[in-house]
ZADO-1210 file (C-alpha; in nm, 4 decimals, padded with zeros to 6 digits):
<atoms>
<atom x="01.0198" y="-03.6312" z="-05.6756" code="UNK" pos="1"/>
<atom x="01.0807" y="-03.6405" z="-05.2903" code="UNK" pos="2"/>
<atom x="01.0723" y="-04.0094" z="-05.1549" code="UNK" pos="3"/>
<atom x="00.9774" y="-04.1020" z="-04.8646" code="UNK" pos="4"/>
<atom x="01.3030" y="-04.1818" z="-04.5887" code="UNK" pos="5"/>
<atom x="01.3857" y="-04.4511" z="-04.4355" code="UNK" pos="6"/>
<atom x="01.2804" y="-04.6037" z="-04.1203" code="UNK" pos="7"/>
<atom x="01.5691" y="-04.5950" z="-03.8388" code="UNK" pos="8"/>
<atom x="01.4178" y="-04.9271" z="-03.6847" code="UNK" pos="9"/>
<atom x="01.4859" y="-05.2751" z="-03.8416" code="UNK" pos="10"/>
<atom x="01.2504" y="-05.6243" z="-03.8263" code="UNK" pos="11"/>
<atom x="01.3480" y="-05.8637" z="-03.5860" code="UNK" pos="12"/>
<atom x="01.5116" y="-05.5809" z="-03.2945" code="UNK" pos="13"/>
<atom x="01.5031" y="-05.6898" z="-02.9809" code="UNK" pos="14"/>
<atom x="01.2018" y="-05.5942" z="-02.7653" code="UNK" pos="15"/>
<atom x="01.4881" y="-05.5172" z="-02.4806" code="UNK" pos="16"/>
<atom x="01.5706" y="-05.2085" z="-02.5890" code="UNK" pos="17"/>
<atom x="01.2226" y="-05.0839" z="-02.5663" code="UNK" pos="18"/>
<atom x="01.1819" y="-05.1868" z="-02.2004" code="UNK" pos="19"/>
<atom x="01.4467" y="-05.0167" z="-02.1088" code="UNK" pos="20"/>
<atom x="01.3061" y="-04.7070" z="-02.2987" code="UNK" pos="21"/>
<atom x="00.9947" y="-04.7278" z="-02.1182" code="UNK" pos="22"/>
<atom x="01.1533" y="-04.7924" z="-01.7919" code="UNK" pos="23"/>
<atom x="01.3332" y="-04.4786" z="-01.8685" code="UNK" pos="24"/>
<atom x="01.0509" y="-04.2623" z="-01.9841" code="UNK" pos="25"/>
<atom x="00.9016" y="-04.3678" z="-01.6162" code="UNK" pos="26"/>
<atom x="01.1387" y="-04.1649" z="-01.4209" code="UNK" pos="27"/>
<atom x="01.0714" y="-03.8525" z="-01.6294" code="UNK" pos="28"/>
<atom x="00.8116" y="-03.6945" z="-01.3861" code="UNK" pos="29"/>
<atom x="00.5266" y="-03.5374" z="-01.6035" code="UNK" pos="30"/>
<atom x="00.5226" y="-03.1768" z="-01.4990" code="UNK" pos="31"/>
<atom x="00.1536" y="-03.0982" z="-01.6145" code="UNK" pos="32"/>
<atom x="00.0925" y="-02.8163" z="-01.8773" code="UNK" pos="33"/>
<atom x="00.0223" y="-02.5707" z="-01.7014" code="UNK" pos="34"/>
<atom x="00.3677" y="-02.6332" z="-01.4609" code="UNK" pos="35"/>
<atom x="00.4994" y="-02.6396" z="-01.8100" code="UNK" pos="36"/>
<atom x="00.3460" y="-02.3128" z="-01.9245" code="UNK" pos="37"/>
<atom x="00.4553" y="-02.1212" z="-01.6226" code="UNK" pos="38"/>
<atom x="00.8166" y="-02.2812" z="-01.6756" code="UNK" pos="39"/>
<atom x="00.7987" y="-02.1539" z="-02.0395" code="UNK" pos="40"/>
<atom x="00.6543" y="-01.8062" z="-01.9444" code="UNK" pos="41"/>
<atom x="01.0044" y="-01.7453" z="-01.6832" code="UNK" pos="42"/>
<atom x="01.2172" y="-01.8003" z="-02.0029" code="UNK" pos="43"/>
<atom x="01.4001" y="-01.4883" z="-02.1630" code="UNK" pos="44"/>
<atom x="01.1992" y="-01.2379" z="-02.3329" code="UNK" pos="45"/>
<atom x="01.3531" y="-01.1266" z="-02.7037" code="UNK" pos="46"/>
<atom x="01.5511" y="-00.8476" z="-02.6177" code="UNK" pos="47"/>
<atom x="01.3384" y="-00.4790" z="-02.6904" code="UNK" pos="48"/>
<atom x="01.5764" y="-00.3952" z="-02.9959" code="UNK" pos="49"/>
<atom x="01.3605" y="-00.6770" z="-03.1781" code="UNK" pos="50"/>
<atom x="01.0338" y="-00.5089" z="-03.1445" code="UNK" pos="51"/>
<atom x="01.1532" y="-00.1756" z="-03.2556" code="UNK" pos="52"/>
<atom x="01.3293" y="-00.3668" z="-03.5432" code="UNK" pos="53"/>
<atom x="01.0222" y="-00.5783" z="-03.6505" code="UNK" pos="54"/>
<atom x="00.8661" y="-00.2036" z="-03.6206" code="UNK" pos="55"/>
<atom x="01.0891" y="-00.0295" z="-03.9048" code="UNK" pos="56"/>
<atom x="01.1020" y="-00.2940" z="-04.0965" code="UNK" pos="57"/>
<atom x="00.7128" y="-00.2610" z="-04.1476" code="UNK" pos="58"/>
<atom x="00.7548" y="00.0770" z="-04.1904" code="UNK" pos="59"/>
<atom x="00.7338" y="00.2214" z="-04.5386" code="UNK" pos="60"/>
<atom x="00.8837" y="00.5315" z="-04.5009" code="UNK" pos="61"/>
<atom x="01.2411" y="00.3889" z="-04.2697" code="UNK" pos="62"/>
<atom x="01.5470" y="00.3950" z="-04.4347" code="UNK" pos="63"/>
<atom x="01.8480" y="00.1734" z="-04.3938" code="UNK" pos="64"/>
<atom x="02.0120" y="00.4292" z="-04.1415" code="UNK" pos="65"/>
<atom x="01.6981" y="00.4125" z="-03.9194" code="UNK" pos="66"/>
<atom x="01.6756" y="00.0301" z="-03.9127" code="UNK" pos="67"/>
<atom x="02.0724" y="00.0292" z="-03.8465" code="UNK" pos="68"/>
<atom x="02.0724" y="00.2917" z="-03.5466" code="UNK" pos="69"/>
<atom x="01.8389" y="00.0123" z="-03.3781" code="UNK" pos="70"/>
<atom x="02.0654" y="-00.2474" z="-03.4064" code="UNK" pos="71"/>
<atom x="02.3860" y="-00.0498" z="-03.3577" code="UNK" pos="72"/>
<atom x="02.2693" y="00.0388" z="-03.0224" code="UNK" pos="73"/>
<atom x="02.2639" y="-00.3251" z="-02.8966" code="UNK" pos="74"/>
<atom x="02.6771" y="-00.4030" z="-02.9177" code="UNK" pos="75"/>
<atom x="02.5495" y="-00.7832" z="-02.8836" code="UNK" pos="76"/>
<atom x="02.3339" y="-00.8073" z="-03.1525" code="UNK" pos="77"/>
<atom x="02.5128" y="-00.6006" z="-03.3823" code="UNK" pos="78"/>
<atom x="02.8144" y="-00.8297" z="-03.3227" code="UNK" pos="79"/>
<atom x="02.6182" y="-01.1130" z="-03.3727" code="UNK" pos="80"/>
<atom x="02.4853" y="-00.9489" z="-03.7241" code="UNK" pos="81"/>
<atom x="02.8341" y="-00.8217" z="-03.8299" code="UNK" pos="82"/>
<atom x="02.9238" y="-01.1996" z="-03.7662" code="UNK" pos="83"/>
<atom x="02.6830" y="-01.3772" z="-03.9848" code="UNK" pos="84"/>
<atom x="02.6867" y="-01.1146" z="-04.2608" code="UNK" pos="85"/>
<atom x="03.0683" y="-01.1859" z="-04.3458" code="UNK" pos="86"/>
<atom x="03.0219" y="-01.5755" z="-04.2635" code="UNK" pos="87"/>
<atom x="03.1096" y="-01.7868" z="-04.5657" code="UNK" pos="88"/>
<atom x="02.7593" y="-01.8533" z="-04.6096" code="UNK" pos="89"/>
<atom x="02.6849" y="-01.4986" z="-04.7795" code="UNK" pos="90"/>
<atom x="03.0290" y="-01.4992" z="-04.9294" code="UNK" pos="91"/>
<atom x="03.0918" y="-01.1428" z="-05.0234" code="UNK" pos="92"/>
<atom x="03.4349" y="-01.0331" z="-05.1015" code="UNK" pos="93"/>
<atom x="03.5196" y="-00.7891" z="-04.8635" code="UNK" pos="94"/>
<atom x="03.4783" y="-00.7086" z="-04.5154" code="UNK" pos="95"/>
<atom x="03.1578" y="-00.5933" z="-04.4320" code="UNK" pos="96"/>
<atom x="03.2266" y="-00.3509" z="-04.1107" code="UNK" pos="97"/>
<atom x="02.8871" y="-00.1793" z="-04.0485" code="UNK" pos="98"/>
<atom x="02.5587" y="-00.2665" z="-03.9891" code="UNK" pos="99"/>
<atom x="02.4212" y="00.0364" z="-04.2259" code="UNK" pos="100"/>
<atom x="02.6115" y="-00.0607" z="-04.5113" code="UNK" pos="101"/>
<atom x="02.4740" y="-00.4662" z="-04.4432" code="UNK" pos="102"/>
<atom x="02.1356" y="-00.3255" z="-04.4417" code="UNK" pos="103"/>
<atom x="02.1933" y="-00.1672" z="-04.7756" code="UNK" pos="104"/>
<atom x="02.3318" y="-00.4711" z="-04.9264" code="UNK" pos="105"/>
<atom x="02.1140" y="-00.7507" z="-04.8254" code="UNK" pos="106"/>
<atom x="01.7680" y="-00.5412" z="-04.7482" code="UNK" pos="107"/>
<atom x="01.5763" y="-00.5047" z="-04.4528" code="UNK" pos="108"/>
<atom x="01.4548" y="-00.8769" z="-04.5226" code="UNK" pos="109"/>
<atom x="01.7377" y="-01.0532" z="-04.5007" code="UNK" pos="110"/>
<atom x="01.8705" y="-00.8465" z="-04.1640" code="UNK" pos="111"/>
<atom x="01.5140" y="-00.9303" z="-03.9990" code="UNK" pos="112"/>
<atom x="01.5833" y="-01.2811" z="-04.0338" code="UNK" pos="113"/>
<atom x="01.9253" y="-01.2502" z="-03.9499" code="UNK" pos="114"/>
<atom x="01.7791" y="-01.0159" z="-03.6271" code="UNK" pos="115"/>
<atom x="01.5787" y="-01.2752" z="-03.5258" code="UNK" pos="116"/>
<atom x="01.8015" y="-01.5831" z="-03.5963" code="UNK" pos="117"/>
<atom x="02.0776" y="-01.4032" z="-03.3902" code="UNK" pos="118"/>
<atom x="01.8337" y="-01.2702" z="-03.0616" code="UNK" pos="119"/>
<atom x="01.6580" y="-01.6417" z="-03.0523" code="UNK" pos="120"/>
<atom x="01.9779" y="-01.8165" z="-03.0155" code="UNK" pos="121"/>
<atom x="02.1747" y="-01.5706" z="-02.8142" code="UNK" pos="122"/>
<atom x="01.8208" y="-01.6809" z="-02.5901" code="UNK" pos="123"/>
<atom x="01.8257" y="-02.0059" z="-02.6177" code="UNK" pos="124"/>
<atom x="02.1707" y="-02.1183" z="-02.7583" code="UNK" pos="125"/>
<atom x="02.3823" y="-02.2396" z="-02.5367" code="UNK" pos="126"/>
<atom x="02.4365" y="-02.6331" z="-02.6005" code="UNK" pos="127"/>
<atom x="02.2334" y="-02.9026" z="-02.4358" code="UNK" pos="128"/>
<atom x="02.3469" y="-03.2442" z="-02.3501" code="UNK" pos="129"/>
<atom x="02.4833" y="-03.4119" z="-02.6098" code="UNK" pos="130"/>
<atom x="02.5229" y="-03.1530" z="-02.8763" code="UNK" pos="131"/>
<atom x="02.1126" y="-03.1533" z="-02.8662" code="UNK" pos="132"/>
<atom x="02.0841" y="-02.8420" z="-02.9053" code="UNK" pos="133"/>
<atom x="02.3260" y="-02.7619" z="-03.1825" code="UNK" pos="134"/>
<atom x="02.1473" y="-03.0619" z="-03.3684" code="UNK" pos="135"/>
<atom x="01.8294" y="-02.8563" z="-03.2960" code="UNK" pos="136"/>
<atom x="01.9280" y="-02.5382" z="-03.4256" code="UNK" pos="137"/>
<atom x="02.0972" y="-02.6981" z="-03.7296" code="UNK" pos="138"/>
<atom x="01.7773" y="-02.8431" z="-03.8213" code="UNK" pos="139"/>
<atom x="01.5973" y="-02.5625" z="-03.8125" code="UNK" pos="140"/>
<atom x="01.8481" y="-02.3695" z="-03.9826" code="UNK" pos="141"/>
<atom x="01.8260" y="-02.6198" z="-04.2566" code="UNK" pos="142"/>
<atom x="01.4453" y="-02.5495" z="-04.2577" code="UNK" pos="143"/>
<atom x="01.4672" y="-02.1983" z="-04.2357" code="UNK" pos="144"/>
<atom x="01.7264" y="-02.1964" z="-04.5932" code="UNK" pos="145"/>
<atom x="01.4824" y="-02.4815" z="-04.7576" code="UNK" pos="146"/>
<atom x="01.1501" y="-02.2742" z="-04.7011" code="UNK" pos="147"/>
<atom x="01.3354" y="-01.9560" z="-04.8261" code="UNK" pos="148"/>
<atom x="01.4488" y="-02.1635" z="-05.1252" code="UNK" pos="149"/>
<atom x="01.0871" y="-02.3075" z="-05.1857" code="UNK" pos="150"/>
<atom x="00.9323" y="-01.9768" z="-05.1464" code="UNK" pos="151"/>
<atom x="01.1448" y="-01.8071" z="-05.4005" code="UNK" pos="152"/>
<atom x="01.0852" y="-02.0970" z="-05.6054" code="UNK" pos="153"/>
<atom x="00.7567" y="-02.0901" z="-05.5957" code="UNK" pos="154"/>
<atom x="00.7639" y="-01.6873" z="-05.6224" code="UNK" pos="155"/>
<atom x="00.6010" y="-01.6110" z="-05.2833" code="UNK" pos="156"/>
<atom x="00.6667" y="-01.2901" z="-05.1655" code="UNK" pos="157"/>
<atom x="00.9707" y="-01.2365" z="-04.9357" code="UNK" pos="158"/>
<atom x="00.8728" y="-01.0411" z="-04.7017" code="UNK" pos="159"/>
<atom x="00.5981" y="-01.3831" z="-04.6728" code="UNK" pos="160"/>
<atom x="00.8052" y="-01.4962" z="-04.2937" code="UNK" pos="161"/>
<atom x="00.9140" y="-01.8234" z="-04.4519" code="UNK" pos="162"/>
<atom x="01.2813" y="-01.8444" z="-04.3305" code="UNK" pos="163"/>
<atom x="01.1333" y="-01.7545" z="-03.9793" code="UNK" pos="164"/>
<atom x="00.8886" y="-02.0221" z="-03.9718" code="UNK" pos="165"/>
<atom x="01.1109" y="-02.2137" z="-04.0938" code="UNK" pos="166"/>
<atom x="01.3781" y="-02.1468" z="-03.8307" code="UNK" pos="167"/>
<atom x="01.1656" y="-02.1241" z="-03.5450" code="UNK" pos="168"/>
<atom x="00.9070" y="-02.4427" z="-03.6200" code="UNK" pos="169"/>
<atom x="01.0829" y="-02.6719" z="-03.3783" code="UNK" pos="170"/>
<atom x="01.1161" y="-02.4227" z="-03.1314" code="UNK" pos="171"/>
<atom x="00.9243" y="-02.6335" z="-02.8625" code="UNK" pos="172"/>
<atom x="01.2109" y="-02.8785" z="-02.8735" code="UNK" pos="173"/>
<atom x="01.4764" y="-02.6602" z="-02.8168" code="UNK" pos="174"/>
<atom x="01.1817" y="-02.5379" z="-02.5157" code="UNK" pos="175"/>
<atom x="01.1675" y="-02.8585" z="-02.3554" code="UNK" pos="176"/>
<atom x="01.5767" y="-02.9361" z="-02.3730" code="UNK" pos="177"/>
<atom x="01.6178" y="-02.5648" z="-02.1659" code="UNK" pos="178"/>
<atom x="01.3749" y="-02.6338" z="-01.9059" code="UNK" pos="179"/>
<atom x="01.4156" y="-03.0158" z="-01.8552" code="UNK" pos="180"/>
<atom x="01.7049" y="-03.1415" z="-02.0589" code="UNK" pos="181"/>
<atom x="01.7916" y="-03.4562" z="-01.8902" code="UNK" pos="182"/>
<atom x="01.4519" y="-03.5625" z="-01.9005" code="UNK" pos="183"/>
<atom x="01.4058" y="-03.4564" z="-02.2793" code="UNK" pos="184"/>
<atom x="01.7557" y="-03.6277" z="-02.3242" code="UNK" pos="185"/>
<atom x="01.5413" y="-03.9528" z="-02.1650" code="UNK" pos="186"/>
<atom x="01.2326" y="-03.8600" z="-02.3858" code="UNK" pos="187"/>
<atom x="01.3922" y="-03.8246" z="-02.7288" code="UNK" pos="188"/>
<atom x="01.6271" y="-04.1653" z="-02.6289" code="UNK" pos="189"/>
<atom x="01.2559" y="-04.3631" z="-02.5482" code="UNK" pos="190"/>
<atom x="01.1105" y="-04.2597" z="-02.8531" code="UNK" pos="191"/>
<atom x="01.3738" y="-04.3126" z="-03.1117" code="UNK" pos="192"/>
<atom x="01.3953" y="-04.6612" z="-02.9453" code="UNK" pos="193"/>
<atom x="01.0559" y="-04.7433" z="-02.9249" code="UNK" pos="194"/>
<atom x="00.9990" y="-04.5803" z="-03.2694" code="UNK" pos="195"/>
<atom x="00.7531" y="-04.3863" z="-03.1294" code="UNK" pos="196"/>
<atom x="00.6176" y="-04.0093" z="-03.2542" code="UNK" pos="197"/>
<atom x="00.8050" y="-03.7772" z="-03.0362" code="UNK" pos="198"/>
<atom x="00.5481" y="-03.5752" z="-02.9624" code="UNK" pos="199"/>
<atom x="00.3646" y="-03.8618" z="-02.8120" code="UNK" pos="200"/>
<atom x="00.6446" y="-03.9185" z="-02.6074" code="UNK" pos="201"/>
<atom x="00.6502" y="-03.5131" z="-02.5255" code="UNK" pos="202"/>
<atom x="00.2775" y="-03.5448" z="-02.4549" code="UNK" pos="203"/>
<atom x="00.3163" y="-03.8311" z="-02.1983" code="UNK" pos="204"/>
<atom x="00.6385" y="-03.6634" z="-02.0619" code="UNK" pos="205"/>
<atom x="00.5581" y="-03.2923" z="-02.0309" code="UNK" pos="206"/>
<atom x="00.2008" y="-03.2935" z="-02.0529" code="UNK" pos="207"/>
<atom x="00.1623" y="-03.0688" z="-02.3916" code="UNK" pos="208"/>
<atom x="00.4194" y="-03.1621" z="-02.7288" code="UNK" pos="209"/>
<atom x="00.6662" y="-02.9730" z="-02.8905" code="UNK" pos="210"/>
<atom x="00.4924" y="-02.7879" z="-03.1400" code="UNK" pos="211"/>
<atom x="00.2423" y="-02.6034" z="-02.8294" code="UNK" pos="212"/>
<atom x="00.5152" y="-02.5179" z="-02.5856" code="UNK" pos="213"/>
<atom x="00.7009" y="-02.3329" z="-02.8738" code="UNK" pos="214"/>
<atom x="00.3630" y="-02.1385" z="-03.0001" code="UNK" pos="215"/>
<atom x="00.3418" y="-02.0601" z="-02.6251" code="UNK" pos="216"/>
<atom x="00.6730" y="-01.9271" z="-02.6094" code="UNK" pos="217"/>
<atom x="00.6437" y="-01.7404" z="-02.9530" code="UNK" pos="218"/>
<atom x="00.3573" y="-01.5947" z="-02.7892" code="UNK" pos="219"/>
<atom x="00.4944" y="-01.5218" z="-02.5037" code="UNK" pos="220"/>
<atom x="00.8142" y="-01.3597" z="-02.7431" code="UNK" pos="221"/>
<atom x="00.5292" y="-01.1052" z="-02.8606" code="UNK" pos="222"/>
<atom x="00.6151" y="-01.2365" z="-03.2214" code="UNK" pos="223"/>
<atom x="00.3770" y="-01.2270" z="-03.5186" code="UNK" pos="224"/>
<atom x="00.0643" y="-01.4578" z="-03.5352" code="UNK" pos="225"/>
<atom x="00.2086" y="-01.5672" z="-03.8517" code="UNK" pos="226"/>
<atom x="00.5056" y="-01.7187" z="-03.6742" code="UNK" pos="227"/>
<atom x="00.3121" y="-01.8762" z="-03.3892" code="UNK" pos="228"/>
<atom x="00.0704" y="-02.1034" z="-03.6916" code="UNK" pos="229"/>
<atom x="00.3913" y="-02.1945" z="-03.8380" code="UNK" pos="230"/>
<atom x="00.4930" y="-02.3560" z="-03.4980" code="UNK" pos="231"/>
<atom x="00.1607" y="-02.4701" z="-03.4007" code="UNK" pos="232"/>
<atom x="00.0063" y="-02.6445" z="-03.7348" code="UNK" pos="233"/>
<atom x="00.3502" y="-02.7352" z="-03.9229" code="UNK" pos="234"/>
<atom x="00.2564" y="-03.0908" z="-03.8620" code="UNK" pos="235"/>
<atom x="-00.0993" y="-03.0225" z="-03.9589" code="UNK" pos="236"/>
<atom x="-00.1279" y="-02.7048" z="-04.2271" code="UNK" pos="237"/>
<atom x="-00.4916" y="-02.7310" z="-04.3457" code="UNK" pos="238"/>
<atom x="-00.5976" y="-02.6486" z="-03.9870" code="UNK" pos="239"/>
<atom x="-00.4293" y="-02.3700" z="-03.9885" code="UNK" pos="240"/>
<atom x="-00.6710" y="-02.0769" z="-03.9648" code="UNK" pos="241"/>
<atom x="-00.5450" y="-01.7726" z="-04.1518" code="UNK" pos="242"/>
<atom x="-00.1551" y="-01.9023" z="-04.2454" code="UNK" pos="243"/>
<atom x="-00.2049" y="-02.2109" z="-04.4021" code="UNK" pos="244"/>
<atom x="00.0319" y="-02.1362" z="-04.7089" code="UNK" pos="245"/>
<atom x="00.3107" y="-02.0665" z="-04.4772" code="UNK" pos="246"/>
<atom x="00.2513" y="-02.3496" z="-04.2431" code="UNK" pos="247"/>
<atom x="00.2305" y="-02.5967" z="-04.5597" code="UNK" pos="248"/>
<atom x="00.5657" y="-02.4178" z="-04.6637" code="UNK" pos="249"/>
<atom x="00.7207" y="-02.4966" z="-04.3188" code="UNK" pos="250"/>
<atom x="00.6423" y="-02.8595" z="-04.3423" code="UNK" pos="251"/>
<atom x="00.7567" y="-02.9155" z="-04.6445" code="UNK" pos="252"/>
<atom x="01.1290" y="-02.7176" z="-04.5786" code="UNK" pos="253"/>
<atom x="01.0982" y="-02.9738" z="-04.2100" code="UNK" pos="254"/>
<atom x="01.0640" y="-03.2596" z="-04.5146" code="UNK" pos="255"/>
<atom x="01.3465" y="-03.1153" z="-04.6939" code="UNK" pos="256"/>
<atom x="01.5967" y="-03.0628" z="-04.4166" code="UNK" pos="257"/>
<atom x="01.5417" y="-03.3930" z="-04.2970" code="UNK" pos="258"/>
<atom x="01.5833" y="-03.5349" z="-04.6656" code="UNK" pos="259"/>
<atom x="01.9477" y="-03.3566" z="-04.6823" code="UNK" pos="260"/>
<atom x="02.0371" y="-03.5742" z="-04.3702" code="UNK" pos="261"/>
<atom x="02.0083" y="-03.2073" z="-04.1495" code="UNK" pos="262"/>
<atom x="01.7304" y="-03.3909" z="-03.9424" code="UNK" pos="263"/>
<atom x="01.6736" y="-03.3694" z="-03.5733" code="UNK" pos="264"/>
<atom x="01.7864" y="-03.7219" z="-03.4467" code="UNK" pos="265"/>
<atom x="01.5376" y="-03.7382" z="-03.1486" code="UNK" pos="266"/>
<atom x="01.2805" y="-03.7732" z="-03.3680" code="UNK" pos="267"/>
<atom x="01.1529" y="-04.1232" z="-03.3002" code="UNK" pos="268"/>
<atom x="01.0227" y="-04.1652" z="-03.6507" code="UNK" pos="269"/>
<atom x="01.1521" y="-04.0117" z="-03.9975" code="UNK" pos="270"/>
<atom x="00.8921" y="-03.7261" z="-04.1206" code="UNK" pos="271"/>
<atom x="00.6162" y="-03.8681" z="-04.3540" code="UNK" pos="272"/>
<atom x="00.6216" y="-03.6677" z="-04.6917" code="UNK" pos="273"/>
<atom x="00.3673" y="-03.4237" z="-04.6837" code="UNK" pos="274"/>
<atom x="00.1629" y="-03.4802" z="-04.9567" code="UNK" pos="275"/>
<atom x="-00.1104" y="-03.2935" z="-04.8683" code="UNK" pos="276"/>
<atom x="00.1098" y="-02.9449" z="-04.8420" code="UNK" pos="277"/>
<atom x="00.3193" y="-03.0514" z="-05.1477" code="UNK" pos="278"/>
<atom x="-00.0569" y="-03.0392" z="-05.4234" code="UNK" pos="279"/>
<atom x="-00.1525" y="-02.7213" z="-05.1742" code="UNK" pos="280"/>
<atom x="00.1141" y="-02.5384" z="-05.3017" code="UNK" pos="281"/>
<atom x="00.1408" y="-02.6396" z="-05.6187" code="UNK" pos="282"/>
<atom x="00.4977" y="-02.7663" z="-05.5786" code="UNK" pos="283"/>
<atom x="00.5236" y="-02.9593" z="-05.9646" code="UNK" pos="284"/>
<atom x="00.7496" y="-03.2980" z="-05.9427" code="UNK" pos="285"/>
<atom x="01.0264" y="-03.1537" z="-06.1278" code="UNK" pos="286"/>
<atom x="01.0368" y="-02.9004" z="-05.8702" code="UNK" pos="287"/>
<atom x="01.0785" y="-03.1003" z="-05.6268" code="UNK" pos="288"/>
<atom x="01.3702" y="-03.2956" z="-05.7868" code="UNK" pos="289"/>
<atom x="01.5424" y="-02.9387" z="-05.8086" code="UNK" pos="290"/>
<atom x="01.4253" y="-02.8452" z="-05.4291" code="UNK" pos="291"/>
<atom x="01.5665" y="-03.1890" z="-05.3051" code="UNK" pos="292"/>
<atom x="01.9234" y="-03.1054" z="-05.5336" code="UNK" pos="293"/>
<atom x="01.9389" y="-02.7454" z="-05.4108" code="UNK" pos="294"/>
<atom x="01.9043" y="-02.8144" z="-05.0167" code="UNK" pos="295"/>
<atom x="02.1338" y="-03.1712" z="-05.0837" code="UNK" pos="296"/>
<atom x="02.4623" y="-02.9625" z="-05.0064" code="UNK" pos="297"/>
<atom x="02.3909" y="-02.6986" z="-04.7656" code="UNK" pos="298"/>
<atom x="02.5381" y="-02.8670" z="-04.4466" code="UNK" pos="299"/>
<atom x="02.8554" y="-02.6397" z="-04.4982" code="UNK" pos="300"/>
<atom x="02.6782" y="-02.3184" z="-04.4680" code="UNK" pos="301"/>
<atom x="02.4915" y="-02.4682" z="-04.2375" code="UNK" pos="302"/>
<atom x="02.7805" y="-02.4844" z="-04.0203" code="UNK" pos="303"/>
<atom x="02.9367" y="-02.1592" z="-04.1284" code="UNK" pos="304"/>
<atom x="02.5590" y="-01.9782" z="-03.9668" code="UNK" pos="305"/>
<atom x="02.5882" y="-02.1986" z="-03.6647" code="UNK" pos="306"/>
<atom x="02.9788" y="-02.0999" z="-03.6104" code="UNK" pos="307"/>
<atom x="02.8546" y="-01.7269" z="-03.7017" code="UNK" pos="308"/>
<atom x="02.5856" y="-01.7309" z="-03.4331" code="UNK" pos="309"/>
<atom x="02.8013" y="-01.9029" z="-03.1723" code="UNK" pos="310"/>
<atom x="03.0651" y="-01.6270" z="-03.1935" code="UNK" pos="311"/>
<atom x="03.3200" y="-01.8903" z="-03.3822" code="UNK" pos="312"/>
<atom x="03.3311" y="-01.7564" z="-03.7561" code="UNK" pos="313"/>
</atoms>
């Protein structure tokens, strides 16, 4: 069975460090949500390929070719695709040199999340301070693999979104380190310092917390209402109102990733195990134990996605 992580903060540190913190946290000027919103709402829109993607893929009747013309035509994306398809992470054998014949093999599943892995991070990819950012998408990554794992698991459906929620649940994060990232830099520093919630820190900072400013965005991305509860309620499942078995999937894959050491280290405080979404979805103790072994050694593929979407592999 998962147990719960460790606490980053030891008894008897030095009340210093947190002044500082909040003297820090001071000179982040709180923008207001709806400055916030209107900063969210300039970001890049998901290029149009992605709708007519999403589109065929929901289509009964559209064949492998169809699905591949619409990625084809983007050089960019289909690039990016090409890339992540013959990453060591998939493994195959031979070169894989067209996007029809990596439609055929891995299904119009796999090359949606792959789609939409590739078009949010050619958006928003580009490293932050720090490595932030990569740290960010690694995370969520990490997430996206674990909920996929879970879900197949638990035999949920594929075509169920999980690797997308998964991917995209900390989305607000990589949000606020675009639009502000020294001040998120000074926001995630305060609250792993002060061992504070970092979306209390976000609140205080930004005037709304992660987990809105990426359902805004995902919103604002057109994407599926599915994929905007996953953001919104992964911290809170049971009030989500129509997706809660996804959302209670997505925490659980945040738990996970976080358990295999892939965690987001501006957290402030280590993720509490979510009980509650474990008994919702049935998840027995021994598969848990086999959850927590499976996701234990995925930091190399991990880094073979992450070098694929960066144009490295």
């Amino acid at each position: 069975m998962a147990k719960p992580l460790r606490s980053k903060r030891h008894a008897g540190e030095s009340g210093v460090e947190t002044v500082r913190a909040r003297e820090r946290l001071e000179t982040v000027p709180n923008s207001g949500p709806q400055q916030m919103i209107e900063e969210i709402r300039q970001l890049p829109t998901l290029p149009s390929v992605l709708t007519q993607v999403l589109q065929t893929i929901q289509d009964p009747e559209a064949s492998a070719l169809d699905l591949s013309r619409y990625i084809a035509a983007d050089q960019v994306l289909s690039a990016a695709v090409l890339r992540l398809v013959n990453s060591a992470y998939y493994g195959f054998h031979r070169q894989i040199s067209s996007v029809t014949t990596a439609v055929v093999i891995l299904g119009f599943v796999e090359i949606r999340n792959l789609v939409l892995a590739a078009t949010a991070f050619e958006a928003l990819g580009k490293a932050g301070p720090g490595g932030r950012r990569s740290n960010l998408w690694r995370h969520s990554l990490a997430s996206a693999i674990a909920a996929q794992r879970c879900a197949r698991m638990m035999k949920h459906p594929p075509e169920g979104g999980h690797f997308v929620g998964g991917l995209l649940h900390d989305l607000g994060k990589v949000v606020f380190d675009v639009v502000y990232p020294k001040q998120y830099e000074s926001v995630a520093e305060s609250a792993a310092e002060e061992g504070e919630s970092i979306r209390a820190a976000e609140l205080r900072a930004f005037g709304m917390d992660h987990i809105e400013a990426g359902a805004i965005l995902a919103e604002h991305w057109d994407l599926p209402n599915s994929v905007v509860e996953a953001i919104r309620f992964h911290h809170d499942p049971a009030m989500a109102p129509t997706e809660r078995k996804l959302c209670s999937l997505t925490a659980y894959a945040n738990y996970l990733a976080y358990a295999a050491g892939m965690g987001d280290q501006g957290n402030g405080r280590e993720p509490v195990f979510p009980a509650e979404a474990v008994l919702f979805l049935d998840v027995s103790p021994r598969q848990q134990e086999q959850l927590g072994e499976d996701i234990a050694d995925i930091g190399g593929p991990i880094n073979e996605l992450l070098g694929a979407l960066s144009g490295e592999a």
